[in-house]
Biopython code that builds the backbone (N, CA, C, O; Angstrom):
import numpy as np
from Bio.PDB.StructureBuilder import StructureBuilder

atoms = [
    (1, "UNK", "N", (-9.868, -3.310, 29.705)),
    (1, "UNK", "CA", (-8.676, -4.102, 29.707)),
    (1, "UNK", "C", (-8.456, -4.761, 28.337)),
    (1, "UNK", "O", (-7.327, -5.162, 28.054)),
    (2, "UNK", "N", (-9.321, -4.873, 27.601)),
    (2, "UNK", "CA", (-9.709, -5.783, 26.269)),
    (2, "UNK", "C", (-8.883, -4.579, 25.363)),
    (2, "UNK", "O", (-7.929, -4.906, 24.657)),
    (3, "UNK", "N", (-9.260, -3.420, 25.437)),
    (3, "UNK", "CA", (-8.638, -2.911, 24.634)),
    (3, "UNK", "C", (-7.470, -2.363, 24.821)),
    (3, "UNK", "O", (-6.859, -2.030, 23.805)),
    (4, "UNK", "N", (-6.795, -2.103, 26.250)),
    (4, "UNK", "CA", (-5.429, -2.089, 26.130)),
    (4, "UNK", "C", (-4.424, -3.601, 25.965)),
    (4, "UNK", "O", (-3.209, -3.570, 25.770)),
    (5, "UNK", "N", (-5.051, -4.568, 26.064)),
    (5, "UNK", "CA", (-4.366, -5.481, 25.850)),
    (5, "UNK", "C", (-4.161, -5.488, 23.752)),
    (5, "UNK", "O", (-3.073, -5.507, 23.177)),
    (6, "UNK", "N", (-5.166, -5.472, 23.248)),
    (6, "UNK", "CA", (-5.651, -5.420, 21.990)),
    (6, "UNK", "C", (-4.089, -4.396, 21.418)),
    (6, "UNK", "O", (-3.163, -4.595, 20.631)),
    (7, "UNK", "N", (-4.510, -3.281, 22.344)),
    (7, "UNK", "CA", (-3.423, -2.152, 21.934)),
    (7, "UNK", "C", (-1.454, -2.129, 21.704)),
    (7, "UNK", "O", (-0.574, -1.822, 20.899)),
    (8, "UNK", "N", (-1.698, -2.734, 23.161)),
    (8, "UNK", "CA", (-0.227, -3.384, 23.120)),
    (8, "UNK", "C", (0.523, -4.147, 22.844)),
    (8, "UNK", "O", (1.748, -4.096, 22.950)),
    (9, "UNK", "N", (-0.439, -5.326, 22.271)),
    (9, "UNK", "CA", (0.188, -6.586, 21.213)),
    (9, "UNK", "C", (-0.156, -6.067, 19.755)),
    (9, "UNK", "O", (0.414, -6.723, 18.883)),
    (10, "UNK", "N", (-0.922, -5.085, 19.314)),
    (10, "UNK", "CA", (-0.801, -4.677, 17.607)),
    (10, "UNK", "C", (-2.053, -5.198, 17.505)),
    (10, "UNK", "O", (-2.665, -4.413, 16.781)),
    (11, "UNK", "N", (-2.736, -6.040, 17.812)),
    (11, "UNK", "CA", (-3.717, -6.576, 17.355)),
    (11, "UNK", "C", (-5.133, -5.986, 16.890)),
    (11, "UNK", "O", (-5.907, -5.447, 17.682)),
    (12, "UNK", "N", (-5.412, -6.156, 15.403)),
    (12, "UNK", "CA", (-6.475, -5.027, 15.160)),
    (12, "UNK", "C", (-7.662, -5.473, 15.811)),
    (12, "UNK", "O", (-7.849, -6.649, 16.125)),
    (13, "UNK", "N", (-8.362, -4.660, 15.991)),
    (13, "UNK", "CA", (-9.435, -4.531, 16.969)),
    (13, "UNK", "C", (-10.610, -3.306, 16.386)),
    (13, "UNK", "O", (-10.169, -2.339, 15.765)),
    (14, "UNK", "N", (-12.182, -3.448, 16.654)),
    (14, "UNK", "CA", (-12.977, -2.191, 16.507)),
    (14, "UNK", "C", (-13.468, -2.055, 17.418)),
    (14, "UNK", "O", (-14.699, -2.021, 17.418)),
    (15, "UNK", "N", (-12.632, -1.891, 18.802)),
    (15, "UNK", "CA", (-13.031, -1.196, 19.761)),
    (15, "UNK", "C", (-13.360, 0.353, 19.672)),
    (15, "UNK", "O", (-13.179, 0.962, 18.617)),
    (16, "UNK", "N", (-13.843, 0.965, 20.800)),
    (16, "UNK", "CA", (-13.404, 2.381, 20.252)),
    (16, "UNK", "C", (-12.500, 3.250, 20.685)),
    (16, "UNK", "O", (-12.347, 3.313, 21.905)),
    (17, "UNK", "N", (-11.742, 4.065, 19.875)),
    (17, "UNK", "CA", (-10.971, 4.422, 20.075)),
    (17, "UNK", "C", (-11.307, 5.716, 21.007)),
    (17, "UNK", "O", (-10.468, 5.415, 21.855)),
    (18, "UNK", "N", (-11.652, 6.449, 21.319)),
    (18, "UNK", "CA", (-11.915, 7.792, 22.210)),
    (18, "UNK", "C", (-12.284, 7.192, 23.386)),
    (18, "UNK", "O", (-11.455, 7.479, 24.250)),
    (19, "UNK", "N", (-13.471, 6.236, 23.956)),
    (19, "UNK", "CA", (-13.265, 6.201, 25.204)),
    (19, "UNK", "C", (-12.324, 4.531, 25.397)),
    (19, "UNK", "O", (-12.103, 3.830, 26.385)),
    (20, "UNK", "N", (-12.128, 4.457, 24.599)),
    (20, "UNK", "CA", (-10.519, 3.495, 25.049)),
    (20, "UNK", "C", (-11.354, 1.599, 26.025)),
    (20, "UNK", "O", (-10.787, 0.938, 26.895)),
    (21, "UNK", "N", (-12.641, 1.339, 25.434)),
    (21, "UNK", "CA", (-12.627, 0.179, 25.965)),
    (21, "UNK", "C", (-13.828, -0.582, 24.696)),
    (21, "UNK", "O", (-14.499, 0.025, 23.862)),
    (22, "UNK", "N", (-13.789, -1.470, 24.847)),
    (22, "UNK", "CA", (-14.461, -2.728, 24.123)),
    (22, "UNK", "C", (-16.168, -2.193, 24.630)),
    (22, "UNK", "O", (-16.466, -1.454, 25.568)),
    (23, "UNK", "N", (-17.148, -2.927, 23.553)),
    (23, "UNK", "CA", (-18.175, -2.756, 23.818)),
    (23, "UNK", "C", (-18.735, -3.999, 24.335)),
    (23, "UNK", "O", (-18.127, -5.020, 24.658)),
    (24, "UNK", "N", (-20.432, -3.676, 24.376)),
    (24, "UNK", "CA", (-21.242, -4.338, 25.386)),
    (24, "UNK", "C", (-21.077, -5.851, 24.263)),
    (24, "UNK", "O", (-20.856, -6.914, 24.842)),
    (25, "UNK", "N", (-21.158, -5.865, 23.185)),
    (25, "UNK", "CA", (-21.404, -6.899, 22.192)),
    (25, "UNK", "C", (-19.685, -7.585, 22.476)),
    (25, "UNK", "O", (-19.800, -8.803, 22.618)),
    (26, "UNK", "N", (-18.771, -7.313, 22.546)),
    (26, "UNK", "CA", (-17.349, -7.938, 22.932)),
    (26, "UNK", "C", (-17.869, -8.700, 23.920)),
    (26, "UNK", "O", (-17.973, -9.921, 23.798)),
    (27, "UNK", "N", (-18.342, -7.869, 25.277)),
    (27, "UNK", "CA", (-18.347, -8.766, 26.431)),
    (27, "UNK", "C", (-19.323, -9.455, 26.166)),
    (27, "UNK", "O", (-19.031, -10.568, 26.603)),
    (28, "UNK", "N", (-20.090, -9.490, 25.821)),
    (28, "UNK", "CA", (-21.460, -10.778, 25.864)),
    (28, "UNK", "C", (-20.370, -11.954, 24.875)),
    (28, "UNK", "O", (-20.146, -13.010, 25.468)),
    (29, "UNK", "N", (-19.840, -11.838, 23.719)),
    (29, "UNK", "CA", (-19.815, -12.888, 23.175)),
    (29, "UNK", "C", (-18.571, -13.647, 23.856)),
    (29, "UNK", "O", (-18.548, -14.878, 23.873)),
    (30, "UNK", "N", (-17.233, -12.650, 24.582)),
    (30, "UNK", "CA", (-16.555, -13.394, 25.436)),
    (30, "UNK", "C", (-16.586, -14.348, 26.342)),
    (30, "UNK", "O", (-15.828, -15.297, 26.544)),
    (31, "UNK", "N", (-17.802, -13.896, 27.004)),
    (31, "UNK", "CA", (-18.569, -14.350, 28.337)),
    (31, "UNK", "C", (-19.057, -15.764, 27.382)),
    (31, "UNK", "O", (-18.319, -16.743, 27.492)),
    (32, "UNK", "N", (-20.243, -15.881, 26.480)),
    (32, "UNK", "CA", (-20.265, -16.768, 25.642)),
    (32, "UNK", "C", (-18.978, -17.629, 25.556)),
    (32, "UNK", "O", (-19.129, -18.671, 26.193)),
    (33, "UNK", "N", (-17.486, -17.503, 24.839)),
    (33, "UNK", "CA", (-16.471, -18.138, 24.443)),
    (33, "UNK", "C", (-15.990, -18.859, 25.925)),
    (33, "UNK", "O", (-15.417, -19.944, 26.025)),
    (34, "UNK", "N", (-16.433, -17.837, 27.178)),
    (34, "UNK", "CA", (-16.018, -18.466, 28.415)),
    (34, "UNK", "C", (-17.227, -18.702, 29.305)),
    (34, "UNK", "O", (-17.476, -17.953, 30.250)),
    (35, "UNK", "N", (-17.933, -19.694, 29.006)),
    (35, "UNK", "CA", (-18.851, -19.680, 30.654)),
    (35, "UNK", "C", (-18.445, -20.524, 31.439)),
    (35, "UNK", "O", (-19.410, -21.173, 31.844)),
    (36, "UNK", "N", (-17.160, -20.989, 32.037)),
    (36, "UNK", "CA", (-16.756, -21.157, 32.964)),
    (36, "UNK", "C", (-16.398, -19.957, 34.225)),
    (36, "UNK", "O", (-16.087, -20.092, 35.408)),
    (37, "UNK", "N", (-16.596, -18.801, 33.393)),
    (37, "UNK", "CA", (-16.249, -17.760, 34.243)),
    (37, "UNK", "C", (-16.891, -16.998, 34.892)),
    (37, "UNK", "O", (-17.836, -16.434, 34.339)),
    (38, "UNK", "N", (-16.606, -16.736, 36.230)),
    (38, "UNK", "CA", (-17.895, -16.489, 37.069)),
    (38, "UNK", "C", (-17.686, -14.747, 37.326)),
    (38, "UNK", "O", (-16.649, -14.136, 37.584)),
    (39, "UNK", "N", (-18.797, -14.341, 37.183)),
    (39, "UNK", "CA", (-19.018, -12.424, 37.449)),
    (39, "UNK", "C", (-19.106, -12.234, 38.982)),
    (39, "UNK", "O", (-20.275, -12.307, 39.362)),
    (40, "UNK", "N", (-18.304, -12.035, 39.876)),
    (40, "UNK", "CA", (-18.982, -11.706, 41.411)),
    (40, "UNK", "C", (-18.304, -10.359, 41.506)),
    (40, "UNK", "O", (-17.312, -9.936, 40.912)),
    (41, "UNK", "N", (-19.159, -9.744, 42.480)),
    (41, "UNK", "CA", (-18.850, -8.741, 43.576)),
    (41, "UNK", "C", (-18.044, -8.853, 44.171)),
    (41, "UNK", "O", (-17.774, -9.964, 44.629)),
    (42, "UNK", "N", (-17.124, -7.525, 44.496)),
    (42, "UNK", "CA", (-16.047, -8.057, 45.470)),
    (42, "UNK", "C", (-16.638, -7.671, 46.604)),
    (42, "UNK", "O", (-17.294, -6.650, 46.805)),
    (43, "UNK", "N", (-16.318, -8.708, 47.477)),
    (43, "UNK", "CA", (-16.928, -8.928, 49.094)),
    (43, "UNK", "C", (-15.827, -7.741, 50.496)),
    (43, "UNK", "O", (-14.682, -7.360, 50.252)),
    (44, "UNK", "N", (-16.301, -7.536, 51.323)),
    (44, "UNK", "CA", (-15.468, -6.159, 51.996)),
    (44, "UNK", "C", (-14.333, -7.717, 52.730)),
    (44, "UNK", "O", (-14.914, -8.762, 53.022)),
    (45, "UNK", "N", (-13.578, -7.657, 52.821)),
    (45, "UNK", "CA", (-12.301, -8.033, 53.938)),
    (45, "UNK", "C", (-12.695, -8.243, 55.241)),
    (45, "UNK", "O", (-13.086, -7.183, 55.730)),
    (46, "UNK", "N", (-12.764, -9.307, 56.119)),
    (46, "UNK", "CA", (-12.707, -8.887, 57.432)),
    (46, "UNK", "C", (-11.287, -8.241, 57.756)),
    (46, "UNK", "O", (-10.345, -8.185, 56.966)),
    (47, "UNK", "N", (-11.312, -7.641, 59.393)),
    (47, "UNK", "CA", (-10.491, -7.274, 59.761)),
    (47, "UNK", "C", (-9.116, -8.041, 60.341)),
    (47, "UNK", "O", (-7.934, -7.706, 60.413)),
    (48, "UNK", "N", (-10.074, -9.564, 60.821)),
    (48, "UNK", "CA", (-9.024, -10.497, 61.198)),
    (48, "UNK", "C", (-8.424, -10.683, 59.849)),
    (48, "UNK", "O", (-7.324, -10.294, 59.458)),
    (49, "UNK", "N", (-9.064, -11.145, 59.399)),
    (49, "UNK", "CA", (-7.899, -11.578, 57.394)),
    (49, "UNK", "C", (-7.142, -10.150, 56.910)),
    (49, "UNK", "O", (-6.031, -10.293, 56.401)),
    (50, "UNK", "N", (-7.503, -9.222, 56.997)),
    (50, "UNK", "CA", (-6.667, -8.047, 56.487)),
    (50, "UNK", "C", (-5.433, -8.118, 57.350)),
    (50, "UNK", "O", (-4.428, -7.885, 56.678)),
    (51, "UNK", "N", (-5.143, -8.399, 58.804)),
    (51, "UNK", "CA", (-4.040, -8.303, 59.570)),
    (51, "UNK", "C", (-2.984, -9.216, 59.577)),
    (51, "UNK", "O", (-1.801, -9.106, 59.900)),
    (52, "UNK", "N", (-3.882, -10.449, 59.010)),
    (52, "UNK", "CA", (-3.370, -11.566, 58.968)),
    (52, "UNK", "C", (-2.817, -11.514, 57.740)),
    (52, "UNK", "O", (-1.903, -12.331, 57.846)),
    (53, "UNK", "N", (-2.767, -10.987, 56.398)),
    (53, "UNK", "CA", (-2.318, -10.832, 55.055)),
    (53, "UNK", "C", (-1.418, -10.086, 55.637)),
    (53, "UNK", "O", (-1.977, -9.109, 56.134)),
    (54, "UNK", "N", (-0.394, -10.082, 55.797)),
    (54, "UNK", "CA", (1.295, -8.960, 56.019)),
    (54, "UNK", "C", (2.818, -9.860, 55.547)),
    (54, "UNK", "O", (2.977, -10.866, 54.855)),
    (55, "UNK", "N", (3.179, -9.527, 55.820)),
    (55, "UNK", "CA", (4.464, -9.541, 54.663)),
    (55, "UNK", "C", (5.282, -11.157, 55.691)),
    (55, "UNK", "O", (5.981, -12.061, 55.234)),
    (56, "UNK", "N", (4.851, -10.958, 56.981)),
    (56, "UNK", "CA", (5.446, -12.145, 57.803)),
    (56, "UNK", "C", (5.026, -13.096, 57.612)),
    (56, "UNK", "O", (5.679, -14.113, 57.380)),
    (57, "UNK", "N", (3.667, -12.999, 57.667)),
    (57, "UNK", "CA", (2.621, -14.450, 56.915)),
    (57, "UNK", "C", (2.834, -15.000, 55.971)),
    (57, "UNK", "O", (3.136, -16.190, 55.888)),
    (58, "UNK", "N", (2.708, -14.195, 55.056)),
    (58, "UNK", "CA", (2.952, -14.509, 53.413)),
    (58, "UNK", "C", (4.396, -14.941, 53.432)),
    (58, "UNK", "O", (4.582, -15.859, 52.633)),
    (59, "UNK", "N", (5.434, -14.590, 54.063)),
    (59, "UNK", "CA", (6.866, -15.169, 53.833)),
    (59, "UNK", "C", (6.772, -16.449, 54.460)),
    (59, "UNK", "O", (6.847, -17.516, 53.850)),
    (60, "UNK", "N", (6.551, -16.279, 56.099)),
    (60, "UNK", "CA", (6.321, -18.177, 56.827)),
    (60, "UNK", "C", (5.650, -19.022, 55.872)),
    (60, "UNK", "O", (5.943, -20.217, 55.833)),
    (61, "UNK", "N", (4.707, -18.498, 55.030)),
    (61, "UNK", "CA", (3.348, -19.332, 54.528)),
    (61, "UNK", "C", (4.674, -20.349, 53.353)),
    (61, "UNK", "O", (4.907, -21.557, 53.310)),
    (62, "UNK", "N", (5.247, -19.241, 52.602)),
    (62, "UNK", "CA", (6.157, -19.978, 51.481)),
    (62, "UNK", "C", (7.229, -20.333, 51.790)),
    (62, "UNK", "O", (7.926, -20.870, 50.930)),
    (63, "UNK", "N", (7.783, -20.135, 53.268)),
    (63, "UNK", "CA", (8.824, -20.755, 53.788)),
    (63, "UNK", "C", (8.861, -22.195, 54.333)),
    (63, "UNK", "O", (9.822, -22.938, 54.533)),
    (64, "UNK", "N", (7.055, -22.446, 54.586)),
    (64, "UNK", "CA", (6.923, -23.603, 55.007)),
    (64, "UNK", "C", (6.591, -24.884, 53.971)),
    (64, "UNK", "O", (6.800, -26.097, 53.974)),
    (65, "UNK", "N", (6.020, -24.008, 53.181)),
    (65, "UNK", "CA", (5.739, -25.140, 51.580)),
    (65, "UNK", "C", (6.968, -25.058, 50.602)),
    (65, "UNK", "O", (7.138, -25.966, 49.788)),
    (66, "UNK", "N", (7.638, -24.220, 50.652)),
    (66, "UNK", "CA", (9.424, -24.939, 50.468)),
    (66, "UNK", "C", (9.869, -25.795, 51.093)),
    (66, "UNK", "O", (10.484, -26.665, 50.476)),
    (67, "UNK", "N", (9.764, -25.886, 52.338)),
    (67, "UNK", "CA", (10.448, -26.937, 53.326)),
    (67, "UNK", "C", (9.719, -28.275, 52.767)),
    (67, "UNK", "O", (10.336, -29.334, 52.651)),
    (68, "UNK", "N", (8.542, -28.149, 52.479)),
    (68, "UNK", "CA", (7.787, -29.293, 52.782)),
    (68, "UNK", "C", (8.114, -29.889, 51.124)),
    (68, "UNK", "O", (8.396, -31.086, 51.067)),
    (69, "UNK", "N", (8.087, -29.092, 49.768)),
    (69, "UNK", "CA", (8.815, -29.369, 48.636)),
    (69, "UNK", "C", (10.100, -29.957, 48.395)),
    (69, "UNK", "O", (10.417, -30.679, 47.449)),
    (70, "UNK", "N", (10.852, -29.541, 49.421)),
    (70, "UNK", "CA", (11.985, -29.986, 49.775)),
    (70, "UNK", "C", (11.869, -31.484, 49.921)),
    (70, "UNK", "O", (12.359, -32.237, 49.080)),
    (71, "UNK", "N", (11.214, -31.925, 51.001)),
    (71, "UNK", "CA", (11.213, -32.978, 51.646)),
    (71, "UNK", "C", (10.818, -33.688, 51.151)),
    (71, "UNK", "O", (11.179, -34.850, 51.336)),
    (72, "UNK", "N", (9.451, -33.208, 49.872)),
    (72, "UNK", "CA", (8.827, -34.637, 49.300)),
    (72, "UNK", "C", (9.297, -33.894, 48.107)),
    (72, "UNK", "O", (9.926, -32.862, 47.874)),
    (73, "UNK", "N", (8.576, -35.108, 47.277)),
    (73, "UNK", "CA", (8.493, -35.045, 45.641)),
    (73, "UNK", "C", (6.707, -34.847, 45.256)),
    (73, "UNK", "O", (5.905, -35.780, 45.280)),
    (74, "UNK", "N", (6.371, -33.421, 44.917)),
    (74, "UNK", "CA", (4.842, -34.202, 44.296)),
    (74, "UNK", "C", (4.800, -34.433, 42.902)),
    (74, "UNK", "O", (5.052, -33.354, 42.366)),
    (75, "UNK", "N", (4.634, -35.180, 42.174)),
    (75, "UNK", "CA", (4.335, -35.113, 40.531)),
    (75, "UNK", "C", (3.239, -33.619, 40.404)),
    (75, "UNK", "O", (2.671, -32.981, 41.291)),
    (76, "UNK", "N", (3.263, -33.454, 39.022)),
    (76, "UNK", "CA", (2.090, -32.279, 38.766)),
    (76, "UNK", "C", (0.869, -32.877, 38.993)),
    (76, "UNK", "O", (-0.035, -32.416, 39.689)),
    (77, "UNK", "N", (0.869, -34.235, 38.198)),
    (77, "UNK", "CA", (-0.817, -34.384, 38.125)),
    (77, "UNK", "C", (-1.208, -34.619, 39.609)),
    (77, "UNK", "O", (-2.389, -34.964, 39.606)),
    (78, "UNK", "N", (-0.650, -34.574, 41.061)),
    (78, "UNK", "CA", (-1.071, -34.372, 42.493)),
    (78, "UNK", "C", (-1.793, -32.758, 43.145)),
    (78, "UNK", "O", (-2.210, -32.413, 44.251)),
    (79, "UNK", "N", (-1.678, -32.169, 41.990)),
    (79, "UNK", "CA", (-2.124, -30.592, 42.485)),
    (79, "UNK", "C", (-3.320, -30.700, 41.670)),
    (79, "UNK", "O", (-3.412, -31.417, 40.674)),
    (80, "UNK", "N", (-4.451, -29.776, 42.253)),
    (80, "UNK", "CA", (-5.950, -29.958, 42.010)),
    (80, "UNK", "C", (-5.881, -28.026, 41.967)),
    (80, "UNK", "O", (-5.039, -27.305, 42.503)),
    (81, "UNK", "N", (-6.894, -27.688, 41.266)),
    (81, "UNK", "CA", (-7.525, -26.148, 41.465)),
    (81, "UNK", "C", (-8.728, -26.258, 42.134)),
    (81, "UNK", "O", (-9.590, -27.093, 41.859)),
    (82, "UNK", "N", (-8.802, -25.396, 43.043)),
    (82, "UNK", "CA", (-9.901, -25.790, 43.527)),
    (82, "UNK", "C", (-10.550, -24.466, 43.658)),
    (82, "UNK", "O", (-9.928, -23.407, 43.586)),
    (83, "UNK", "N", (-11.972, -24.580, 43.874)),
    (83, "UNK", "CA", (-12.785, -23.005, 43.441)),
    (83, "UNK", "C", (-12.729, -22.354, 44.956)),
    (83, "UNK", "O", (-13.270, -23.024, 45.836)),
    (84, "UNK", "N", (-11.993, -20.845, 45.408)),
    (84, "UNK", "CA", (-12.635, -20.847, 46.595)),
    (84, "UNK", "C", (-13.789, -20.452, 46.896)),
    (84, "UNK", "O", (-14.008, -20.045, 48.037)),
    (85, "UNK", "N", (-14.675, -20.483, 46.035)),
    (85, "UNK", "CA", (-15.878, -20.210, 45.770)),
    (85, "UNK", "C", (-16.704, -21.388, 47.195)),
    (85, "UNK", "O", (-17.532, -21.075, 48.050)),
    (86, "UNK", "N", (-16.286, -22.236, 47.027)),
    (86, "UNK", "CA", (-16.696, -23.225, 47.259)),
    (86, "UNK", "C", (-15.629, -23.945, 49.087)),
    (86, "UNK", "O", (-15.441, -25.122, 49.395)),
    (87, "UNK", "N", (-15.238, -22.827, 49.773)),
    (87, "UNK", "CA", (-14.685, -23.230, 50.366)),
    (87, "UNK", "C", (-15.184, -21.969, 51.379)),
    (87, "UNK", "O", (-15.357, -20.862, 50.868)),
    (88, "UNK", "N", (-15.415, -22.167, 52.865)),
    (88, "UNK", "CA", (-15.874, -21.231, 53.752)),
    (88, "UNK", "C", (-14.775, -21.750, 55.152)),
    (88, "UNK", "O", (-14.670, -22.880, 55.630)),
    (89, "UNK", "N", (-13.930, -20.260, 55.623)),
    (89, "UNK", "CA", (-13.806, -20.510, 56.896)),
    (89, "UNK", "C", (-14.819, -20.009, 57.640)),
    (89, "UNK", "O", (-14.527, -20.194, 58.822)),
    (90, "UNK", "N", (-15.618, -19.595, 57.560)),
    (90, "UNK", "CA", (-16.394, -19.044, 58.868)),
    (90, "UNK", "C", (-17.216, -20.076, 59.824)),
    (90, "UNK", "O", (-17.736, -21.183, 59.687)),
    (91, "UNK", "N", (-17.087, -19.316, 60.649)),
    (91, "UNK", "CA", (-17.818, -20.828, 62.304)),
    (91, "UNK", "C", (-18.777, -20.546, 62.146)),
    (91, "UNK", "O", (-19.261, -19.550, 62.685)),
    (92, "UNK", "N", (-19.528, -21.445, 61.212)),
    (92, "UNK", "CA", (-20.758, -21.442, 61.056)),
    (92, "UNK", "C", (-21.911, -22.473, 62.136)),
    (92, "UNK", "O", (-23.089, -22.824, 62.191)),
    (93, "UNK", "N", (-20.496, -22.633, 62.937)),
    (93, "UNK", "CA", (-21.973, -23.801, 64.195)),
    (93, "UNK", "C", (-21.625, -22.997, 65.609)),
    (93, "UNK", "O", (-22.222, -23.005, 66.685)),
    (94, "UNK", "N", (-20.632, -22.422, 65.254)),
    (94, "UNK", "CA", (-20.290, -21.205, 66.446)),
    (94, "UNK", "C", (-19.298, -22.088, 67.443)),
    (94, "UNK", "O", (-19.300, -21.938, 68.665)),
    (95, "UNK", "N", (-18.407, -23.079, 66.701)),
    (95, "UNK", "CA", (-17.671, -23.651, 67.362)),
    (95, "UNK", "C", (-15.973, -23.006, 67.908)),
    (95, "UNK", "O", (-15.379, -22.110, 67.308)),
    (96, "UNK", "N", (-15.665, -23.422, 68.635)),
    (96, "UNK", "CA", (-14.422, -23.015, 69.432)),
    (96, "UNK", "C", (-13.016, -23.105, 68.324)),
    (96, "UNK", "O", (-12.074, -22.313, 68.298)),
    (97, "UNK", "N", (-13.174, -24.063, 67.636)),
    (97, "UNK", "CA", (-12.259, -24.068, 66.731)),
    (97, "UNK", "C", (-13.009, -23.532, 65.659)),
    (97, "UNK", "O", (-14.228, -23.361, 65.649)),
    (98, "UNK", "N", (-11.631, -23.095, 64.120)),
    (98, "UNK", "CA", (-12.467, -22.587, 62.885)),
    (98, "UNK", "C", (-12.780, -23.966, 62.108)),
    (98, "UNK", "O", (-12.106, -24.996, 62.145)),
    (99, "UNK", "N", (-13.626, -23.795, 61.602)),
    (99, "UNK", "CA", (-14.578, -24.929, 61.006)),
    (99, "UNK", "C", (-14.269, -24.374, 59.248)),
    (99, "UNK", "O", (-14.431, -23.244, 58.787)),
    (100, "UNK", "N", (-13.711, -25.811, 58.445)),
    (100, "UNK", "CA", (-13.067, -26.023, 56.844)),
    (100, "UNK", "C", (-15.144, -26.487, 56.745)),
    (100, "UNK", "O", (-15.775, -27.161, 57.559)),
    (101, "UNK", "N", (-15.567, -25.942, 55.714)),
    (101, "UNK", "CA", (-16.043, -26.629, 54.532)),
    (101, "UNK", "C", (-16.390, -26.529, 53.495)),
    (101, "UNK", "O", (-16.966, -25.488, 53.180)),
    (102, "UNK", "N", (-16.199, -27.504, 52.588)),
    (102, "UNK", "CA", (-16.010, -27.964, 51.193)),
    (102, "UNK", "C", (-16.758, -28.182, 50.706)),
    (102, "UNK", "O", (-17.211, -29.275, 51.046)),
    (103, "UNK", "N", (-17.438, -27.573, 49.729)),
    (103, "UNK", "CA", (-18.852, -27.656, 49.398)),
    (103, "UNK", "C", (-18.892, -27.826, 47.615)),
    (103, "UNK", "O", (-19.901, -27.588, 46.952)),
    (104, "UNK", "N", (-17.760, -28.219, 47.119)),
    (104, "UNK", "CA", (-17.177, -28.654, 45.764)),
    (104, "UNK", "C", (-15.853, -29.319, 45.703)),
    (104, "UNK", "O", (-14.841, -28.648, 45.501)),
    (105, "UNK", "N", (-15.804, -30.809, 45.894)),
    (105, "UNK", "CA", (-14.438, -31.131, 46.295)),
    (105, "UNK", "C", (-13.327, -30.670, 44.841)),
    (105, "UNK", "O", (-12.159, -30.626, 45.228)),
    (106, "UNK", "N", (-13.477, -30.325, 43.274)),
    (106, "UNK", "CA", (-12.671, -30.545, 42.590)),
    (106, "UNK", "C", (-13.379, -29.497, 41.379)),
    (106, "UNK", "O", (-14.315, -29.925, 40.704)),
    (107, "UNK", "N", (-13.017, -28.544, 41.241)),
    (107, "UNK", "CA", (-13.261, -28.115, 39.648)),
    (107, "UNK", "C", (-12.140, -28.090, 38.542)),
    (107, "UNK", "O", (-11.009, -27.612, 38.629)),
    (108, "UNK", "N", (-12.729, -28.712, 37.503)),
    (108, "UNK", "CA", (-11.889, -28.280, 36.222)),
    (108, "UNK", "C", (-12.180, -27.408, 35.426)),
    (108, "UNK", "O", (-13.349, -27.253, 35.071)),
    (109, "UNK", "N", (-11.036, -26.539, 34.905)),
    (109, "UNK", "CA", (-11.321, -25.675, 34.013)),
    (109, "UNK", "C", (-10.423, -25.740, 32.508)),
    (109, "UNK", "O", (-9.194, -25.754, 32.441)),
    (110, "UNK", "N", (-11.192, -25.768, 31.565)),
    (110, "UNK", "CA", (-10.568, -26.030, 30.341)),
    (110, "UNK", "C", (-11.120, -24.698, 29.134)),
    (110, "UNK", "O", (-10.706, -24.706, 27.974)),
]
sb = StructureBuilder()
sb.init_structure("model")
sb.init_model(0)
sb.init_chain("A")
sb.init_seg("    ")
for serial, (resi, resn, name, xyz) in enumerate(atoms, 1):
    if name == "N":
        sb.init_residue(resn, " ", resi, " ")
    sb.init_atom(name, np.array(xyz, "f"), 0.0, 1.0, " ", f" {name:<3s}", serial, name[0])
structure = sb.get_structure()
């Protein structure tokens, strides 16, 4: 990605050119320029969340936080990023309802 980005803004670069990507010494010192940034695996989908991601959801989901934008005012500095790293739905006590927890209330990234 390093080097098609490199490619399409002009920007000189000694990537290489034949197999078309950045080397091992790029990514180490990037990773360096960023260690806020975390390397994971992508995890498989359950089946309930894959059904639940569809085009009706995702529209109610932003139909309802318009309404609710509507209604209030938030300033910017009221919105937080938060890692979902650090956030689990799963019923982990095997309770009847789904169980939120928060196991990093606030990250910043700069």
């Amino acid at each position: 990605m390093a080097y098609q980005m490199a490619k399409a803004n002009n920007i000189p670069h000694p990537f290489n050119h034949e197999e078309k990507h950045a080397g091992t010494d790029w990514f180490y010192c990037f990773r360096k320029r960023f260690p806020n940034l975390v390397l994971r695996v992508a995890e498989p989908t359950s089946m309930a969340r894959a059904k639940g991601f569809n085009r009706k959801s995702v529209g109610d989901y932003f139909q309802l936080v318009s309404n609710i934008f509507a209604e209030h005012f938030y300033p910017p500095d009221k919105f937080y990023n938060m890692d979902e790293f650090g956030v689990s739905t799963a019923s982990l006590l095997r309770c009847p309802v789904e169980c939120l927890l928060i196991f990093r209330l606030f990250t910043f990234r700069f």
